[in-house]
C-alpha positions in Angstrom: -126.8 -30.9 -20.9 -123.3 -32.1 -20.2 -122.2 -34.5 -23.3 -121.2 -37.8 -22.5 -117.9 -37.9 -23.8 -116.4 -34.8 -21.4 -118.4 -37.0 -18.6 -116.5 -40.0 -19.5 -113.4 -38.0 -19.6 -113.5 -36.4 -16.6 -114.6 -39.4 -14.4 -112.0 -41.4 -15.6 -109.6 -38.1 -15.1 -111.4 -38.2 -10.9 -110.7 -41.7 -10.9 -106.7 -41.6 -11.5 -106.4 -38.3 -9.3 -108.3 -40.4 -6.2 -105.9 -43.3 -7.0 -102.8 -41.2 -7.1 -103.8 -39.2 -3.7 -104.4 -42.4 -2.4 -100.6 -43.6 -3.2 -99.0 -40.5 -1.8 -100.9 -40.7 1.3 -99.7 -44.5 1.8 -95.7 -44.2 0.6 -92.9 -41.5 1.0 -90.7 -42.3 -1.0 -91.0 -42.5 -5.0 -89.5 -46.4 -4.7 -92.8 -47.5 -2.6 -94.9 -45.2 -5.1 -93.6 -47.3 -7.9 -93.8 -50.6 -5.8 -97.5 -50.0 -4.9 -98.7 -48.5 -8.2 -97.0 -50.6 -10.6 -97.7 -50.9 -14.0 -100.2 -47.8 -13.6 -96.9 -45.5 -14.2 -95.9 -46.8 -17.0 -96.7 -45.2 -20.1 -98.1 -46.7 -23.2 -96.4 -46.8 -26.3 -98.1 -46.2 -30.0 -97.3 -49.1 -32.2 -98.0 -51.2 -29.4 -101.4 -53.4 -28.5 -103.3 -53.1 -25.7 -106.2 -54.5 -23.8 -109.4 -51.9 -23.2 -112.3 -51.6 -21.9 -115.2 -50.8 -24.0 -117.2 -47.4 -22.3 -119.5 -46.2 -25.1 -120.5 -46.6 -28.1 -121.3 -44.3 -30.9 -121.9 -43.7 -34.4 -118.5 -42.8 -35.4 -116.6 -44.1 -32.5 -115.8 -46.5 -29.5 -114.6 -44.6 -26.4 -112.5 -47.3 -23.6 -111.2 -47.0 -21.1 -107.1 -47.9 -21.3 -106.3 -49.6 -18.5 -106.8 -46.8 -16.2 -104.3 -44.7 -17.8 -106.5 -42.6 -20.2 -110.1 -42.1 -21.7 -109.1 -44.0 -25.2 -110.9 -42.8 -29.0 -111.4 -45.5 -32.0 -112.6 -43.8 -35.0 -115.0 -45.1 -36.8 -111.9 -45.4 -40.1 -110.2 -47.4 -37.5 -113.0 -50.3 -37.0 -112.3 -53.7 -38.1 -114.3 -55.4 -40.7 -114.0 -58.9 -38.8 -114.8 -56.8 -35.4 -117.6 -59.0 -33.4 -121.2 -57.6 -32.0 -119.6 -55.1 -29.2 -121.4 -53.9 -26.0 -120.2 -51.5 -23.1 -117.7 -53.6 -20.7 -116.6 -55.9 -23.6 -112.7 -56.0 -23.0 -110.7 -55.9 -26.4 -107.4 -55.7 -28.1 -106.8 -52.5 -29.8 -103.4 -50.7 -31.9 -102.2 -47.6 -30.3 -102.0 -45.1 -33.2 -101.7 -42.0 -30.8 -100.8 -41.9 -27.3 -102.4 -38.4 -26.8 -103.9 -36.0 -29.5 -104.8 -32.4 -28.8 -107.8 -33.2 -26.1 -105.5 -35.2 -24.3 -106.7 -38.9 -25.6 -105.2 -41.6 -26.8 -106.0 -43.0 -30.5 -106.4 -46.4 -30.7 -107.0 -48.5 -34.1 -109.0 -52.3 -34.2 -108.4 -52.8 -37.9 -104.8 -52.5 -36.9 -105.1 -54.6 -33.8 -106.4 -57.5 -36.1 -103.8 -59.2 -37.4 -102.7 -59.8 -33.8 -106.2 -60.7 -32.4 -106.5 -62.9 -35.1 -102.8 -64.6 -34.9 -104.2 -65.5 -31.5 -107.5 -66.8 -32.0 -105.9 -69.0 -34.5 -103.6 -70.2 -31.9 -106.2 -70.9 -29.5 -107.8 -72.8 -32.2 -104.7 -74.7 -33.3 -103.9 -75.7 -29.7 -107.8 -76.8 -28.7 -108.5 -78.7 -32.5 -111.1 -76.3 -33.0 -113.0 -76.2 -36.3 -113.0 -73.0 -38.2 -114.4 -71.4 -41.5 -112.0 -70.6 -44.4 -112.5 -68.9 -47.7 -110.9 -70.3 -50.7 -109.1 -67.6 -52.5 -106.9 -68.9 -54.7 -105.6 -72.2 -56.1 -102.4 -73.9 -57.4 -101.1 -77.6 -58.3 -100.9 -78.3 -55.1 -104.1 -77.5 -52.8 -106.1 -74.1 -52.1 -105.1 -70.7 -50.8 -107.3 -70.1 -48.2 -108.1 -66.8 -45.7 -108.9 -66.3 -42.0 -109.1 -62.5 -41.5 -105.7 -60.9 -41.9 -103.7 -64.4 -42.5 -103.7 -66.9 -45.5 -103.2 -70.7 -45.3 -102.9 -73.5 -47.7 -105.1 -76.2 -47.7 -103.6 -79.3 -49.5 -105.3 -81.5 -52.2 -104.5 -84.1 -50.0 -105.9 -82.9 -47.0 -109.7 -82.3 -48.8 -112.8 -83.4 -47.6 -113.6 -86.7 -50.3 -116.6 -84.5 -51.8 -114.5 -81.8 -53.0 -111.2 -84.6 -53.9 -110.3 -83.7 -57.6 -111.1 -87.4 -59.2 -109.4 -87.1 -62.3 -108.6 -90.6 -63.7 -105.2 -89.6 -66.0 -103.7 -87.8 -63.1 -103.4 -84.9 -65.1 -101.8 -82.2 -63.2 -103.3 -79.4 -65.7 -107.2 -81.3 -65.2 -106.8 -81.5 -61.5 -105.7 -77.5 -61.3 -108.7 -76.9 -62.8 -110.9 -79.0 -60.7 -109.5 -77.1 -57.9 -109.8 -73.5 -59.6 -113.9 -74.7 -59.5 -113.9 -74.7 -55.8 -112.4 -70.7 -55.2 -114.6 -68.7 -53.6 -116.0 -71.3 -51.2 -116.1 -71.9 -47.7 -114.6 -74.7 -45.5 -114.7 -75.8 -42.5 -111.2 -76.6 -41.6 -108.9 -77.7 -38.1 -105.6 -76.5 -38.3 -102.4 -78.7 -39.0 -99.5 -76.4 -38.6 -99.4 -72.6 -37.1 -96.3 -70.8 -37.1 -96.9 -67.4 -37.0 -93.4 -65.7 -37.2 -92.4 -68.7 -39.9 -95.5 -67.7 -41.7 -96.8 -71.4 -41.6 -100.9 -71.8 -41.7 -101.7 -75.4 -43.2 -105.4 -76.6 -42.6 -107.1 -79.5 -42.9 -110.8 -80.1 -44.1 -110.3 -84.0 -43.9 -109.4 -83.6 -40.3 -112.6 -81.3 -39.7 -114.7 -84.3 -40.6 -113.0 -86.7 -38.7 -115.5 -86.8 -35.5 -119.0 -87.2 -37.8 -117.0 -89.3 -40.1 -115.8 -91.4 -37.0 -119.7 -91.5 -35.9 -120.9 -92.9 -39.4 -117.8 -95.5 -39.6 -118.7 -96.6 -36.1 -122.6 -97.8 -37.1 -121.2 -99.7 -40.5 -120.2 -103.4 -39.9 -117.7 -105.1 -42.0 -118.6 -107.8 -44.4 -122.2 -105.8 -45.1 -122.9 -105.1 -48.5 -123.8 -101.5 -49.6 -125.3 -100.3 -53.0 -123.0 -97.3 -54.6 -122.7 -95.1 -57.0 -119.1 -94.8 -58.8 -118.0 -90.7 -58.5 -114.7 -91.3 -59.7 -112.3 -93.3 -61.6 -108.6 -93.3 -60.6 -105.3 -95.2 -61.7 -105.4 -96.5 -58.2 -109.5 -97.7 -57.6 -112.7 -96.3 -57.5 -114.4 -93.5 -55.5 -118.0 -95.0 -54.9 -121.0 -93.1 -53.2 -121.9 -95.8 -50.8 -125.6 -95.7 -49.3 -125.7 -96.7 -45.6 -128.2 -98.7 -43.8 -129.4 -95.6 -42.3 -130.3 -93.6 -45.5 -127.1 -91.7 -45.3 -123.9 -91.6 -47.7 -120.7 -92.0 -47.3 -117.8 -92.3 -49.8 -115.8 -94.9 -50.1 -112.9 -96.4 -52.5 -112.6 -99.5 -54.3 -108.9 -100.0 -54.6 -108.3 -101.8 -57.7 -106.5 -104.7 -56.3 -110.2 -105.4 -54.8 -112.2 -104.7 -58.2 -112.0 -108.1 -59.6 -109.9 -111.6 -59.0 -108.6 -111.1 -62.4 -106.1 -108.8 -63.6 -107.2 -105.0 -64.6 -105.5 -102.9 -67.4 -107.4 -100.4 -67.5 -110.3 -99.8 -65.2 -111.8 -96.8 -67.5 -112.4 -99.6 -70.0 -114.9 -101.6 -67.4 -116.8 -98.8 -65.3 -117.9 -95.1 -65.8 -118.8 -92.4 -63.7 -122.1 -92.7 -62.4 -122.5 -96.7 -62.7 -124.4 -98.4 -59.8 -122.7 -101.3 -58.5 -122.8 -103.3 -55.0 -119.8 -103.5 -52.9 -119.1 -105.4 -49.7 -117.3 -103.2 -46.5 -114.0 -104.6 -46.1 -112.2 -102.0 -43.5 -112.8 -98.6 -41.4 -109.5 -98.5 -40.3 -108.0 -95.1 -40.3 -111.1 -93.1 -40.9 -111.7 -95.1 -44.0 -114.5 -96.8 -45.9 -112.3 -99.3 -47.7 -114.7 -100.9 -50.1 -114.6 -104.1 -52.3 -116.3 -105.4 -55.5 -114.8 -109.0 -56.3 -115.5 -110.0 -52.9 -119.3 -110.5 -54.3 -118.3 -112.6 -56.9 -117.1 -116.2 -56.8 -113.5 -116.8 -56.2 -111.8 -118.5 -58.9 -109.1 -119.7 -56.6 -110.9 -121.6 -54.4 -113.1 -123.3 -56.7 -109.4 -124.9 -58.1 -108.3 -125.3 -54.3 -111.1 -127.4 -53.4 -109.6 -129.7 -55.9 -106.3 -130.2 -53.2 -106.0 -131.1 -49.5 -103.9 -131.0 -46.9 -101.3 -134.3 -47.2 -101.9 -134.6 -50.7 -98.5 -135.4 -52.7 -98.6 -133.0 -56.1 -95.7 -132.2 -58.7 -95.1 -128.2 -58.5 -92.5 -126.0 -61.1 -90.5 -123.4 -58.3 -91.0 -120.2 -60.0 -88.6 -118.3 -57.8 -85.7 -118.5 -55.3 -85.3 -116.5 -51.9 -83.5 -117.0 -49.0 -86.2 -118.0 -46.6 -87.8 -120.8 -49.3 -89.3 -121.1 -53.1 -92.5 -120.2 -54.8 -93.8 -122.9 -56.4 -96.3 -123.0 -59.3 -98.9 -125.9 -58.4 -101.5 -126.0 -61.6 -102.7 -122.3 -61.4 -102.2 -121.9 -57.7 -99.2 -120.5 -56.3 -97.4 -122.0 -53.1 -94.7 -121.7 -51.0 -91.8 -124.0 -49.6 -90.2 -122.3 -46.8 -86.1 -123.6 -45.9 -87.4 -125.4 -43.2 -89.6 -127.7 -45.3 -86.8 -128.5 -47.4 -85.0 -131.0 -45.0 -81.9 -131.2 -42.5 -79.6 -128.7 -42.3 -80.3 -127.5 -45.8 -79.2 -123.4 -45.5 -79.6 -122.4 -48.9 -82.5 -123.8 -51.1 -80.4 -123.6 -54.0 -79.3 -126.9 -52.9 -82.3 -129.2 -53.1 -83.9 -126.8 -56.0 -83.9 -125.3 -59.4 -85.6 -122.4 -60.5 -87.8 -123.9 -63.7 -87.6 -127.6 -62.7 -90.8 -129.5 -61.0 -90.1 -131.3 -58.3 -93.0 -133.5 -55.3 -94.3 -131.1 -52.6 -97.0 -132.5 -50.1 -99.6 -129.8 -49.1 -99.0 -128.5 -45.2 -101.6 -126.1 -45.5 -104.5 -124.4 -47.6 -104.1 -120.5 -46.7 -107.7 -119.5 -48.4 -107.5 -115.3 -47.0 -104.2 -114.9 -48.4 -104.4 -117.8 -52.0 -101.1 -119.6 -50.8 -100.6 -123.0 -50.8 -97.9 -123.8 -47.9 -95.5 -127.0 -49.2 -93.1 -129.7 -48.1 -90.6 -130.7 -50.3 -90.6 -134.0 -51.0 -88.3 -134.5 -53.5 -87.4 -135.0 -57.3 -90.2 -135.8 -59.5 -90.3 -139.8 -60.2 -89.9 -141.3 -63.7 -92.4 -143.4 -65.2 -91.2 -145.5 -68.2 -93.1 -144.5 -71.5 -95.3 -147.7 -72.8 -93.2 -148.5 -75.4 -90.2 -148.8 -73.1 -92.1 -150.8 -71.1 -93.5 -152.9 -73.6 -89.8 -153.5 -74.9 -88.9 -154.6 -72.0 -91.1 -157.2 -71.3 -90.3 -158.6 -74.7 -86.7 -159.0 -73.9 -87.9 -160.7 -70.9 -89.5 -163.6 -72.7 -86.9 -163.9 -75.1 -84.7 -164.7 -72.3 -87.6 -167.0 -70.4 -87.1 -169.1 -74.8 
């Protein structure tokens, strides 16, 4: 019985003799022989990569066919680790270690060819916002050392998923280091942000993977509805909260802490914990995020001293500060503004109707409730009253002089 690899040989051997009779039948001179047969003279070249054709497949080897040229060899040493389910006609991308060894063959390597593959599979998925899985191999300060193959790529803190964010309230460089030490040896699913291959530049992004389901959730939740959560983690700038949707689902969120209360927070470590269940009301989904808010569930201090004004009402205000464009003015607890058009005729600087520290009449123009602003007029310098005893002095003189 005649073994399949001599067969294989051989036919491809019949197939390049038919082709070449066929040439020198068609052409005389060795210019038109080169025209018509093209590439099929040239040589290839070890160290380089080229495209074959899978023929058979054994136990310790791959036979292909290369192009044409020659029956091609991959010893089994020579298969890749990452190399896919092959089958006969499959068409890969293999290293030419040999261009002929002593049966005439070429040697061909895939675990060589990787790299290369690889570098342009990840192009393909750079260019087409593919998602791909990563393996976390490393970490520093800054994000995660990740692998694809052949190829490493860093995947920023900043550029994490919120489920695997290192919340750690001091911002302690060492604690959040070791957060991200925890998470080595995982698997992400990742779109690439930056591929430069020959500037050795891989950057991925797991926050950017998520983006289409998170789009899909954010889509379904409305603003102003009010969610029960879960705090997960306490920063310097708000709260990470484990929000639970209308449809069973979670999604995080943050708090920031100029939405945790109406009053002024020190230290918000001091008034929640980790774990602590708390309602918040959806304020924004803008930019593929769940901004979330607490004090907008609680009574609003300002307005409850607002309702106390209205719009043409005379009150006595202290200006707090000067600018260019007006004065902030200090009316009971409420802040206002006086802009220079509200201070009168051809007044350019408000430095000239105005002292910082000294109270002067406003009338109300408006009550700005979204943004706790009081919008003044000014009206003018504060009118004297004469004490009671001054008055009651002068009415004495008064009927002395009447005697």
């Amino acid at each position: 019985m005649k073994n399949i690899y001599l067969e294989s040989r051989e036919v491809l051997l019949q197939k390049e003799e038919d082709k070449m009779a066929d040439v020198k039948n068609d052409v005389k001179t060795m210019k038109d022989v080169v025209s018509q047969a093209g590439n099929k003279l040239v040589p290839i070249r070890a160290g380089e990569l080229f495209e074959v054709q899978v023929l058979q497949i054994l136990k310790n080897k791959i036979l292909v066919d290369v192009n044409g040229f020659t029956l091609g060899i991959i010893p089994e040493q020579e298969f890749s680790p990452e190399m896919p389910d092959l089958k006969v006609g499959d068409k890969i991308l293999a290293y030419v270690l040999t261009v002929e060894n002593d049966q005439g063959d070429a040697v061909l390597s895939l675990r060589r060819a990787d790299k290369e593959r690889i570098s342009k599979l990840l192009a393909t998925k750079y260019e087409s916002g593919e998602v791909l899985p990563v393996k976390a191999t490393s970490a520093n300060k800054g994000g995660l050392i990740c692998q694809f193959g052949d190829f490493e790529g860093f995947l920023p803190v900043s550029q994490l998923a919120s489920s695997h964010y290192p919340k750690v309230s001091s911002g302690d460089r060492n604690e959040i280091f070791n957060r991200l030490k925890a998470l080595v040896g995982q698997t992400f699913q990742v779109k690439i942000l930056n591929f430069e291959p020959n500037a050795g530049k891989l950057i991925f992004s797991e926050k950017a993977a998520g983006d289409s389901l998170w789009q899909e959730k954010l889509s379904k939740i409305k603003i102003g509805t009010t969610l029960q959560g879960e705090i997960t983690g306490i920063v310097n700038f708000g709260l990470f909260v484990k929000a639970e949707l209308p449809d069973g689902e979670t999604m995080e969120g943050l708090v920031h802490i100029s939405e945790v209360s109406w009053e002024h927070i020190e230290d918000l470590n001091k008034e929640f914990k980790v774990g602590q269940k708390i309602k918040v009301e959806v304020i924004s989904t803008d930019n593929n995020r769940l901004s979330l808010s607490i004090k907008r569930l609680l009574p609003d201090p300002w307005l409850k001293e607002a309702a106390a004004y209205k719009v043409g009402q005379q009150v006595t205000g202290t200006v707090t500060k000067i600018t260019p464009f007006g004065a902030f003015v200090k009316v009971g607890s409420l802040d206002g503004l006086v802009h220079i058009s509200k201070m009168g005729e051809k007044i350019t600087d408000p430095r000239q109707v105005v002292e910082e520290g000294k109270s002067y009449e406003f009338e109300i123009v408006a009550i700005e409730k979204d943004l706790h602003k009081l919008s003044l007029s000014f009206k003018g310098e504060v009118k004297k009253t004469a004490s009671p005893d001054k008055e009651k002095g002068t009415k004495t003189d008064k009927k002395k002089k009447e005697k």
